[in-house]
N, C-alpha and C positions, 0 to 999 in steps of 0.2 A: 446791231449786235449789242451784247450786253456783257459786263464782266462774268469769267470765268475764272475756275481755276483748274488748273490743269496736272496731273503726275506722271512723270517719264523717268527713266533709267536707260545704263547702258546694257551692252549685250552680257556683261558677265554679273553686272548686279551689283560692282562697288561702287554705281557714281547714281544717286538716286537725288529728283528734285522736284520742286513744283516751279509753275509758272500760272503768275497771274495778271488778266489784263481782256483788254477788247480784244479778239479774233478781226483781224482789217484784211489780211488779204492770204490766198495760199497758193499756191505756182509752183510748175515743176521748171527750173531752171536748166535750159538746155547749153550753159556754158560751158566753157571747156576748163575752167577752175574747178563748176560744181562736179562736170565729167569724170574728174582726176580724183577730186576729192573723194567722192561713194564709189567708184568704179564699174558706175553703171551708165544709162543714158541720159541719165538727170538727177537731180537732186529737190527733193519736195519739202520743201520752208512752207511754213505759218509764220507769219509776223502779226504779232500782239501791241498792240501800242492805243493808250499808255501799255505796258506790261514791268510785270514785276515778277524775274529771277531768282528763286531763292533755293538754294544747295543745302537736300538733308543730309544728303552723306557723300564719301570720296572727294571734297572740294580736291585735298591735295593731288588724286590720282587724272586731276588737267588739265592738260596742254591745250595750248594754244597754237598754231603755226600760218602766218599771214606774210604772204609772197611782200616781199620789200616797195613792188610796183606798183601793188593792187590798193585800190584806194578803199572800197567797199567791203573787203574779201577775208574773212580768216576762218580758219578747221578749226572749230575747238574739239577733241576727243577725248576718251580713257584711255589711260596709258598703258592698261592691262588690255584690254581687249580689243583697242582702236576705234569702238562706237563713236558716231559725228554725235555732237550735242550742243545744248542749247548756245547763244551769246548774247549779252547784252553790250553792245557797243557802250564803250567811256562817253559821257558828256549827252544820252541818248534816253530817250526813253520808251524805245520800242524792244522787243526779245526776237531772236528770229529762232525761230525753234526746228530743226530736220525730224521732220514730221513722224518717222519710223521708229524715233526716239519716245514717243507716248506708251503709255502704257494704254493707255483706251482712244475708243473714239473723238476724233474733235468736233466741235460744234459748228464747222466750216467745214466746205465742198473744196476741190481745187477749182482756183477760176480764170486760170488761160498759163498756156505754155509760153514763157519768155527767152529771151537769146535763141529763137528757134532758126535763125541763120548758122546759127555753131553747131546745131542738131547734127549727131551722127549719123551718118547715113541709116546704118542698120535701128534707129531708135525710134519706137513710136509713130512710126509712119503714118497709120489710122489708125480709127478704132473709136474715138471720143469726141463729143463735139464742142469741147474746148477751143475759144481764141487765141492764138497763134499771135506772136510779135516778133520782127523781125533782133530787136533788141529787148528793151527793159520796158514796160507797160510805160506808153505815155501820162505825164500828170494829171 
């Protein structure tokens, strides 16, 4: 892969940014934080690394919210609308970006379903020929 840059926004348009960086992996994560979090049957990350975050508009309109136990886990969204968006982990240099959040196409396919032990039943059953992990992609 090769660096990109990248443009996404939230659903109502006051949290607008780029991200730029390598495209390394994309996954729909079938956990039950990412569950919770989009309110659907998974949740679909790009992670960019190196990547680089940068907020052209709405910085202040977000939040962040990371469960006190979860070591890897936080929602960053718009406070106005609730769109998931991008995060750059403290001390890190990769972006995880919720894919839905771009404004156009990415230069990455999705390439395997993970936590598919927490898969809801009713979720994704078939359909794709996607690999399947019972948790998080081995190293």
């Amino acid at each position: 892969m090769t660096t990109t840059t990248l443009k996404g926004s939230c659903l109502c348009g006051a949290v607008t940014y780029t991200v730029t960086g390598e495209p390394k992996r994309f996954y729909h994560c079938h956990c039950m934080r990412c569950r919770k979090a989009t309110g659907t049957g998974h949740a679909s990350n790009i992670f960019l690394q190196p990547g680089t975050l940068t907020w052209l508009s709405g910085e202040e309109q977000i939040r962040a919210f990371k469960p006190p136990e979860a070591q890897r886990f936080t929602n960053c969204f718009c406070t106005t609308c609730g769109s998931r968006l991008p995060r750059q982990p403290k001390g890190g240099d990769a972006v995880i970006i919720p894919a839905g959040s771009l404004d156009e196409e990415p230069p990455i396919r999705p390439q395997a379903r993970i936590f598919q032990s927490s898969r809801a039943s009713w979720s994704c059953t078939e359909g794709d020929a996607l690999p399947t992990f019972p948790e998080s992609v081995p190293p």
